[in-house]
N, C-alpha and C positions, 0 to 999 in steps of 0.2 A: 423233390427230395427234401427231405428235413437234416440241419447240421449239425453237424458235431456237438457244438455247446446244448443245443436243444435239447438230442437227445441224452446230453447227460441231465441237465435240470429236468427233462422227463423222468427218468430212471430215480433218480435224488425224490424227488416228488413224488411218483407213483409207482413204485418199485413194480406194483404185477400188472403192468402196460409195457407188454413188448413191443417195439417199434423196429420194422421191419424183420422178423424173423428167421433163422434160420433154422435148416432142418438139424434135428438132433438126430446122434450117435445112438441114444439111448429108446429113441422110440420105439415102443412095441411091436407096431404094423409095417417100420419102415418106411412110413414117406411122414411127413409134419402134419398134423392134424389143422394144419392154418385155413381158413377161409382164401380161395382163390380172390375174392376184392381187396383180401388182406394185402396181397403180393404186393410190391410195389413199380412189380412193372405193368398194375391194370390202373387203368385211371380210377379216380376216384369215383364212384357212382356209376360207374363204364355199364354193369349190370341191369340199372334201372333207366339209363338216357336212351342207350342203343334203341329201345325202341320206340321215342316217341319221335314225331318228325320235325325234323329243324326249321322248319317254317312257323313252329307253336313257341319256341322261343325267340322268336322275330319279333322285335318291339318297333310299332311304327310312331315316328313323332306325329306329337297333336297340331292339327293344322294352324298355323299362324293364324292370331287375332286382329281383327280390322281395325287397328287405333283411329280413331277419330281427328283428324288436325288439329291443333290447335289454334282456333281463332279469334285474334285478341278483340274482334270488332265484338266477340259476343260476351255482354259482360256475365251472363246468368249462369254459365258454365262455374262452379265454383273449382278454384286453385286447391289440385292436391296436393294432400300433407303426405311429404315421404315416410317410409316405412320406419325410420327410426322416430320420426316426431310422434306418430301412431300410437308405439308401443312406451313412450314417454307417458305422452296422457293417459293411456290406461293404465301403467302404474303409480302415477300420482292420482288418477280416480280410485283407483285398489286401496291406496294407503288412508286415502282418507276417508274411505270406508270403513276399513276396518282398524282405523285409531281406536272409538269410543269401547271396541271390544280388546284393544292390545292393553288400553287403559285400567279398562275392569280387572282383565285378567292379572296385569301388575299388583292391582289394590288386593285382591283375593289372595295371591301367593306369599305378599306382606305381611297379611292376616293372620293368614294359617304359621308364618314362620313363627310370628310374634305370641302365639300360641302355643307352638311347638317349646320355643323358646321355655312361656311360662312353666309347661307341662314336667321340662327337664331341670331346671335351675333352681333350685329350692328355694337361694334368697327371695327371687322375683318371684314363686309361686306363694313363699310366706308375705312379701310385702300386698302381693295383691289380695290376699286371703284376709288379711289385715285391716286392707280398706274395702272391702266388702263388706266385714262384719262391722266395721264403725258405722257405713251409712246402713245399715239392717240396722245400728243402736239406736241413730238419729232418726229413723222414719218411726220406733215403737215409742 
């Protein structure tokens, strides 16, 4: 069954989600037009499980794995690394993977702003326009 509060932030939320039905006064045919799985005295799904057989939802555990002993006399067995040291190294191998492109990608967005920048600011787009056309004097 669903509660009180529920169904009102249901109702507040999706005002045309009736939850749990009643038959109306006003119906045409005289009985509710509601789907019988609607009801809430059918189970949920009651229509599509009834007929499949309860031994197909029967989950059997995976048979226990043969761990090896540990034995210190044998040195070539190498010591494993627990599951957090694991995922350590492989995000300090991720990082320093992909610095040289976090790097780029900072230099490029700096670029483009400092462009943007020139593009909008009149002073800055005359000062550069300025020293543009001095070194076009100086090269003729």
């Amino acid at each position: 069954m669903i509660d009180d509060k529920s169904k009102v932030t249901l109702a507040v939320e999706c005002p045309r989600v009736t939850v749990n039905p009643q038959p109306s006064l006003f119906d045409l045919s005289g009985y509710s037009k509601v789907p019988i799985e609607a009801l809430s005295s059918v189970p949920l799904d009651h229509s599509v499980v009834e007929d499949i057989d309860p031994k197909t939802w029967a989950v059997s555990a995976a048979p226990p794995r043969a761990v090896a002993p540990a034995n210190p006399n044998v040195p070539s067995a190498p010591p494993e690394i627990p599951m957090a040291e694991r995922f350590r190294l492989a995000y300090v191998e991720r990082e320093a993977r992909l610095a040289p492109k976090r790097a780029k990608r900072e230099r490029q967005r700096r670029r483009r702003a400092e462009r943007d920048y020139m593009m909008v600011d009149i002073d800055a787009r005359s000062v550069a326009l300025a020293a543009q056309a001095s070194r076009n004097l100086r090269k003729s």
